[in-house]
C-alpha positions as CSV (number, residue, x, y, z in Angstrom):
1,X,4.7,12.7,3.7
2,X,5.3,13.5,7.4
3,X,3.5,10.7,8.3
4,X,6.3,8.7,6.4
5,X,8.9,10.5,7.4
6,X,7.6,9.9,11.1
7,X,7.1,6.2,10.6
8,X,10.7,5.8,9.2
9,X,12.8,7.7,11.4
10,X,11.2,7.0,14.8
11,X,11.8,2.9,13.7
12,X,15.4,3.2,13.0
13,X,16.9,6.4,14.7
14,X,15.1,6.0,18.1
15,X,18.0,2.7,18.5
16,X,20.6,5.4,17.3
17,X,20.4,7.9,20.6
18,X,24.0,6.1,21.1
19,X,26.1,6.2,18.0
20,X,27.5,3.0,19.1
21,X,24.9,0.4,19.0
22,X,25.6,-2.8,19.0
23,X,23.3,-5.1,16.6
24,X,23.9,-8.2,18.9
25,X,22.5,-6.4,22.4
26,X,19.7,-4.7,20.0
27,X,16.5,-5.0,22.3
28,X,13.7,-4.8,19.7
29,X,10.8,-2.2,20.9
30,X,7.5,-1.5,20.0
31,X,6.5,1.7,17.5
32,X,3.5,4.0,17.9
33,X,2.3,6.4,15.8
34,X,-1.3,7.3,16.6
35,X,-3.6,10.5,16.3
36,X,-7.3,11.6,16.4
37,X,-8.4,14.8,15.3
38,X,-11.2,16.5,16.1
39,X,-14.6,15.2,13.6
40,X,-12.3,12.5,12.5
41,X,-11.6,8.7,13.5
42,X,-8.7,7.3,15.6
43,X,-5.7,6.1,13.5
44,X,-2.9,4.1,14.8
45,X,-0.1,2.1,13.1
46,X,2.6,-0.4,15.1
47,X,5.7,-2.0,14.1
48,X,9.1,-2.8,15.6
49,X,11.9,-0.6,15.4
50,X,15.2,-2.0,13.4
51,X,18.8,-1.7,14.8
52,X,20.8,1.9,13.2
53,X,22.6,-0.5,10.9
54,X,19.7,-2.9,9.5
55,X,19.8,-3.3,6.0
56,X,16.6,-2.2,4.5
57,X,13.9,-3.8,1.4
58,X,11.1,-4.5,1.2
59,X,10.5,-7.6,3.0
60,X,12.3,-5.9,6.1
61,X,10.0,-3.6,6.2
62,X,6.8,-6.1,5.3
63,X,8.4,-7.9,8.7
64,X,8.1,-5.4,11.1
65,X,4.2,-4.1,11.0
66,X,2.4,-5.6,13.5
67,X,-1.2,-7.3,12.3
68,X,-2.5,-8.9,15.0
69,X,-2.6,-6.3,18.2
70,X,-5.6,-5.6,19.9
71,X,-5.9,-1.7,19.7
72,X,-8.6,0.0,21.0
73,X,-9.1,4.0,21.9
74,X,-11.3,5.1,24.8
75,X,-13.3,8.4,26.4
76,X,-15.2,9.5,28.9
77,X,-18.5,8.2,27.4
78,X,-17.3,5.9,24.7
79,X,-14.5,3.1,23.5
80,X,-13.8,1.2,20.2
81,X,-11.8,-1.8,19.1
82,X,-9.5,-0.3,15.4
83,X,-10.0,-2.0,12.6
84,X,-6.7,-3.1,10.6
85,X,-7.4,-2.1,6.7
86,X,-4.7,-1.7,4.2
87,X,-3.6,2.2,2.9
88,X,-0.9,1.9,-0.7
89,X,-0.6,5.7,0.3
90,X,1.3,5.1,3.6
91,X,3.8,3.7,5.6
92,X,3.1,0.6,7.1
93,X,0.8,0.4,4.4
94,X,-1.3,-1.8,7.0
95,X,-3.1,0.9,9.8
96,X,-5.7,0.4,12.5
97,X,-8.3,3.1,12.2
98,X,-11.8,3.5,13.7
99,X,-15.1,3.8,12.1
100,X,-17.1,4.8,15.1
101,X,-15.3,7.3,17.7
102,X,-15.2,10.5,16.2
103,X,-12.6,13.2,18.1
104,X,-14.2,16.3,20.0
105,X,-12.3,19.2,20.8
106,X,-11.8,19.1,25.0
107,X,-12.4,15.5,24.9
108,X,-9.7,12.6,26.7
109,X,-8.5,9.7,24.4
110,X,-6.6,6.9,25.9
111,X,-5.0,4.5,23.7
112,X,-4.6,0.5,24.7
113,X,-2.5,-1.2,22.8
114,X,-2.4,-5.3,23.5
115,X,-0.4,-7.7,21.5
116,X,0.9,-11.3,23.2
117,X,1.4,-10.0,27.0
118,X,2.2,-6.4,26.3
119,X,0.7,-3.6,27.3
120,X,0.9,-0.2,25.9
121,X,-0.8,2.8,27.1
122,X,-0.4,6.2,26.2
123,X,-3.4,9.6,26.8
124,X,-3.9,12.6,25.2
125,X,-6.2,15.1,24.4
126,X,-8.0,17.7,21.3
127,X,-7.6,21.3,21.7
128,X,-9.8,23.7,20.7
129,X,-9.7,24.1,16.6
130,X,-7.7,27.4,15.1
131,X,-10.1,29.2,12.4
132,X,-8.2,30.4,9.3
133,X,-9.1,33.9,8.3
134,X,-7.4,33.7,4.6
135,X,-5.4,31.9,2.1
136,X,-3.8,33.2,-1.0
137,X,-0.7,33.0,-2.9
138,X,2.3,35.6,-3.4
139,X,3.3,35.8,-6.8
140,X,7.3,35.5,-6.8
141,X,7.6,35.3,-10.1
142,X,6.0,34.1,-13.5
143,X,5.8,30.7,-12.6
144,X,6.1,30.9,-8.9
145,X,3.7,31.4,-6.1
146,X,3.7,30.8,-2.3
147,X,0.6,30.6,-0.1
148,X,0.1,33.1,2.8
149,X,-1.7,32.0,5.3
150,X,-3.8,34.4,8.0
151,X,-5.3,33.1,10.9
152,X,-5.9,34.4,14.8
153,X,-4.8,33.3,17.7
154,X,-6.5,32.4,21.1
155,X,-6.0,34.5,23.6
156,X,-7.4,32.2,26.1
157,X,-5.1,29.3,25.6
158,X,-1.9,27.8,25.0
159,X,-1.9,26.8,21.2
160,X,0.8,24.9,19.4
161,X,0.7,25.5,15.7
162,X,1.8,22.9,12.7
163,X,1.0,24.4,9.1
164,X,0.5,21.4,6.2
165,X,0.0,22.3,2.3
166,X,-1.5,18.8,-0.3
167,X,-1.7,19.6,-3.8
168,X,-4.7,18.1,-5.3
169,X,-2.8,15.7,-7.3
170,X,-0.9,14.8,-4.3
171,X,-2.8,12.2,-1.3
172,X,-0.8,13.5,1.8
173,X,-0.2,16.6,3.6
174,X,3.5,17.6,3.8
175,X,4.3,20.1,6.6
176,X,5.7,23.2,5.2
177,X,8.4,26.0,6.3
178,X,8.2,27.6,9.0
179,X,7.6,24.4,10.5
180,X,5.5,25.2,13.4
181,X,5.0,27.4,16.5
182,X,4.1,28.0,20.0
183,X,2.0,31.1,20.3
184,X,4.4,32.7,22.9
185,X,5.2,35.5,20.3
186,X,1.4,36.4,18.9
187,X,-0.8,35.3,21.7
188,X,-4.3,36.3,20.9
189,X,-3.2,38.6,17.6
190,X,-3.9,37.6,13.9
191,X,-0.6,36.7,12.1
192,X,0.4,35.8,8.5
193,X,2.6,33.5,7.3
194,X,4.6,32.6,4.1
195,X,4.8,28.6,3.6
196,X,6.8,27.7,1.5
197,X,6.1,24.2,-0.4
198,X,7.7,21.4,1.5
199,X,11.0,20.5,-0.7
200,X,13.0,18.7,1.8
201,X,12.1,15.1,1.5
202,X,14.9,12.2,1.8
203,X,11.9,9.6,0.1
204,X,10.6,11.4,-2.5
205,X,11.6,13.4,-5.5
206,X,12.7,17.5,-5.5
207,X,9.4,19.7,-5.6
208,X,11.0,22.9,-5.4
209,X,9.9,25.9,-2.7
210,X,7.0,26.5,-4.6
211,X,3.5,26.4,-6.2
212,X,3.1,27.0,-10.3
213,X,-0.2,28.9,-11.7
214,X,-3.2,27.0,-11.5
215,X,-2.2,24.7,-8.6
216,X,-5.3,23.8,-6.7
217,X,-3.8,23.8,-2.9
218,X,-4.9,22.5,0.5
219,X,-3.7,24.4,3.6
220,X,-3.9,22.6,6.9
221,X,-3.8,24.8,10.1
222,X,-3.1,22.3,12.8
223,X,-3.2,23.1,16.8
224,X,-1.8,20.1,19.4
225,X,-0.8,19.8,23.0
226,X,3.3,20.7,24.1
227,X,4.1,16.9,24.0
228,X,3.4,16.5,20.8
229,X,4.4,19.6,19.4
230,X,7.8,18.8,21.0
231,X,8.1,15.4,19.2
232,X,7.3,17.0,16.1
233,X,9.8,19.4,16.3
234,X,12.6,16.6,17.5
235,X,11.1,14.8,14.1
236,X,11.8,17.5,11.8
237,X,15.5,18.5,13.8
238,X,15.9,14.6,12.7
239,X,14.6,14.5,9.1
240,X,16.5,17.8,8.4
241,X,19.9,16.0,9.0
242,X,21.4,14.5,5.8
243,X,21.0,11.3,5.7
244,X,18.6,11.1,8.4
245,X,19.2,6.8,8.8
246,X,22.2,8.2,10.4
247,X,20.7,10.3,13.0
248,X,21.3,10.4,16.8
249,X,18.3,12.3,18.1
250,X,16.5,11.4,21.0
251,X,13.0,11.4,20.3
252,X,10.3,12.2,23.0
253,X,7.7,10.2,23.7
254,X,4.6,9.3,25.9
255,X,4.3,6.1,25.0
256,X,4.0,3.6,28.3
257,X,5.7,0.6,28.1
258,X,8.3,-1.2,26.2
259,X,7.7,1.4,22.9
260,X,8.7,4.0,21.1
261,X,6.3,6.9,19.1
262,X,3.4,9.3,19.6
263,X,-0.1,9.2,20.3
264,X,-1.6,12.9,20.3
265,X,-5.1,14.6,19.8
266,X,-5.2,17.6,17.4
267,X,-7.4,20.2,15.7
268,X,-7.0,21.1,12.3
269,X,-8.8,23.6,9.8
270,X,-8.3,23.2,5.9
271,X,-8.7,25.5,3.7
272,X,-8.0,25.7,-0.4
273,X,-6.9,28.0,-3.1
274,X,-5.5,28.0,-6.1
275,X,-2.7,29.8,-7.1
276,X,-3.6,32.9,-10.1
């Protein structure tokens, strides 16, 4: 759902940093969202962003996704071309994602982006993966469980933490309260956490703050570098505002050239219970 929520917000609010734009001066921009985690391929999706006050269906939305860039990811020892394939479960439902570069932890990705005569560049890199020690649930009540997470911190690097929960019946991750942290506080200690189920959502349906007996649960432990962490904090400052369409935030980016978005290397752990 974050991914969503990302796609959505950066394409309509990043033209909203002034309250007052102006539809007839809108200059339309490029939007990136890309990642690659480590053991996993590269995935990127484009569009253009939308003035604050475009009115939004369907077919607005078909209009914007970009088909027909040239987008290929490249390391030290290695490059590939993204293929575009089609995914119902996200938005733009049309993604470039590689088949063939798989992400190491330490490695440098740099992402070309090439459509007409632009050029978009943007580099990041995978930091080393966090290890969960232990997932379980909290019984609240009778019907009511929350996962608690354990993991330990590095000592001998700066992490920047993002914790995800995916019920089996559900296909995406959804980040989860608390939202995320730098590990300023618990450098190099182990640390638990209470997550509550993601229940703020302005595209999709009430959930609730938590799990029910029996739910099968995924927990996703993610570590990125301070850029990105710092966008995705921006992004969830933004998607907590009610209604988000009419937020102001600036969104940071390192995106190089005429674009908006995010491309950012990560290292995740998963892990899955079920709540008894």
């Amino acid at each position: 759902m974050m991914k969503i929520l990302f796609s959505l917000l950066i394409i309509i609010c990043c033209t909203a940093c002034n309250k007052a734009v102006n539809t007839k001066t809108f200059a339309p921009k490029f939007v990136v969202e890309g990642w690659i985690e480590n053991d996993d391929f590269p995935v990127v999706k484009l569009t253009h962003n939308l003035p604050v006050d475009a009115v939004l269906d369907s077919a607005q939305l078909e209009e914007i996704v970009i088909r027909w860039a040239k987008v290929e990811v490249q390391t030290d020892d290695a490059s590939e071309i993204l293929t575009l394939v089609r995914d119902k479960n996200i938005f733009p439902y049309y993604i470039y994602k590689g088949t063939q570069l798989r992400g190491k932890t330490g490695k440098k990705y740099k992402l070309i982006v090439t459509y007409a005569e632009n050029v978009l560049t943007a580099e990041t890199s995978i930091p080393g993966k966090p290890l969960i020690d232990n997932v379980n649930f909290y019984k609240v009540d009778d019907s009511s469980y929350q996962v608690n997470l354990s993991f330990t911190d590095n000592a001998g690097s700066k992490d920047y933490y993002r914790f995800y929960t995916k019920p089996d019946s559900s296909a995406l991750y959804s980040p989860t309260t608390p939202g995320g942290f730098s590990d300023a506080l618990f450098n190099g200690r182990s640390v638990s956490f209470q997550l509550f189920r993601n229940r703020y959502s302005n595209i999709s349906p009430y959930t609730g703050a938590y799990f029910h007996y029996g739910d099968k649960v995924n927990v996703k432990l993610t570590n990125m570098d301070s850029i990105s962490f710092t966008c995705w904090e921006a992004i969830s400052r933004e998607t907590a505002r009610i209604p988000f369409l009419n937020s102001g935030g600036d969104i940071p980016s390192n995106i190089r050239g005429a674009a908006l978005g995010i491309w950012y290397g990560a290292a995740s752990s998963v892990h899955t219970a079920i709540a008894y």
